[in-house]
C-alpha positions as CSV (number, residue, x, y, z in Angstrom):
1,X,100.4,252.5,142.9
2,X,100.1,252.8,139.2
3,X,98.3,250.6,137.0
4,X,100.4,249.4,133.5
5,X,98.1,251.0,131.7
6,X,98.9,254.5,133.5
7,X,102.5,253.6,132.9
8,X,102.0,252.6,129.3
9,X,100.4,256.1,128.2
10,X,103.6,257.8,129.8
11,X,105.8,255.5,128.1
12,X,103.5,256.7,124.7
13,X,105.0,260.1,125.2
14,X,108.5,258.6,124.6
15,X,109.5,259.1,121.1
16,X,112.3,257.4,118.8
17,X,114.2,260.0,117.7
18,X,115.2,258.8,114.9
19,X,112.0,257.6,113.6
20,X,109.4,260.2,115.8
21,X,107.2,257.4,117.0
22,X,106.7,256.4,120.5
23,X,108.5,253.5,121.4
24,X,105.0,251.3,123.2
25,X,103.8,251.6,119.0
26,X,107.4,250.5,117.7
27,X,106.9,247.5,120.1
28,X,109.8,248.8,122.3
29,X,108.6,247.9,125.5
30,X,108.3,244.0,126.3
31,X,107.2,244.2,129.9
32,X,105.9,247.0,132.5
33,X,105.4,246.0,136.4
34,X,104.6,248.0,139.1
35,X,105.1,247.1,142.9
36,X,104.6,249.4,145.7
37,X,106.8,252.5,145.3
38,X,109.0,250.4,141.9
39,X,108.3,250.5,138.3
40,X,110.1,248.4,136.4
41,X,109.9,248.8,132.5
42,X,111.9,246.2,130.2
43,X,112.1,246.9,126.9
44,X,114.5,246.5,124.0
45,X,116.0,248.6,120.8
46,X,115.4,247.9,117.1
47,X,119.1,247.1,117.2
48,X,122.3,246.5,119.6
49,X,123.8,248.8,117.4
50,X,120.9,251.9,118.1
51,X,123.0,255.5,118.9
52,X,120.2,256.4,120.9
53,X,119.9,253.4,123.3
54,X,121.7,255.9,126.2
55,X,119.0,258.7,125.2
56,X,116.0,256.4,125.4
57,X,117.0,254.8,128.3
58,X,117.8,257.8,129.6
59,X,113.7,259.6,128.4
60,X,111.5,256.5,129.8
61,X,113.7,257.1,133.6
62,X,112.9,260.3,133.4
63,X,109.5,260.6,132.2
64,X,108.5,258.1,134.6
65,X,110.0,260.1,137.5
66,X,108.0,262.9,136.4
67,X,105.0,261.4,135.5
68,X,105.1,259.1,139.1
69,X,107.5,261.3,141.5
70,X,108.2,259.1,144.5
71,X,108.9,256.0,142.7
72,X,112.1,254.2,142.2
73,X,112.1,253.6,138.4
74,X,114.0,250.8,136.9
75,X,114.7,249.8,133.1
76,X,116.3,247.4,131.7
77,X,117.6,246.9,127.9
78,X,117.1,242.8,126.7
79,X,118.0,241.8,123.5
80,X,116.0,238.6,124.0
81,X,113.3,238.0,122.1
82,X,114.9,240.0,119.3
83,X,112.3,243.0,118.2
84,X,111.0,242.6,114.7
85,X,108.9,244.7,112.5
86,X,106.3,242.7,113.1
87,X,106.1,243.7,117.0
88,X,105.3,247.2,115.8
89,X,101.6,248.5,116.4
90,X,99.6,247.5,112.5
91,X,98.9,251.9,111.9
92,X,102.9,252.1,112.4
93,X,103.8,249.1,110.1
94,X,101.1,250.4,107.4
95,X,102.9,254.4,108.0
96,X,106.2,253.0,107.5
97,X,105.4,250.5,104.5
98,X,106.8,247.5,106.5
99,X,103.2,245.7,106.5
């Protein structure tokens, strides 16, 4: 089974495409569980309005597939808590002048 933390660096290959950062720095990802044979990563956009929520979605499935073949991989989109600047990673914040 793997760990979060094994999950989490796969998840760090996922990039925003509109900003090129991964999305674990942006403070994308609220949650990552894994049970048996199931991942399941919840995670949010920096708005309801993102073009790219069906692209992301669509890169964390599949890199997690890759990364963990055998393993039914499930993510969910929550709006709830709203994502702020202030959930991104401080070298991001300070890279993108938001700190």
């Amino acid at each position: 089974m793997p760990t979060a933390g094994e999950i989490r660096a796969v998840l760090r290959e996922v990039t925003d495409p509109e900003l090129g950062i991964n999305i674990v720095d942006l403070g994308l990802v609220y949650g990552i569980e894994a049970d048996g044979s199931r991942i399941h990563v919840t995670m949010t956009l920096t708005s309801p309005s993102c073009p790219f929520s069906s692209v992301l979605h669509a890169q964390v499935e599949s890199a997690l597939l890759e990364r963990f073949v055998g393993h039914e991989v499930e993510v969910t989109l929550v709006w709830e808590p709203h994502w702020t600047p202030e959930r991104m990673a401080d070298d991001v914040r300070r890279r993108l002048g938001t700190q």
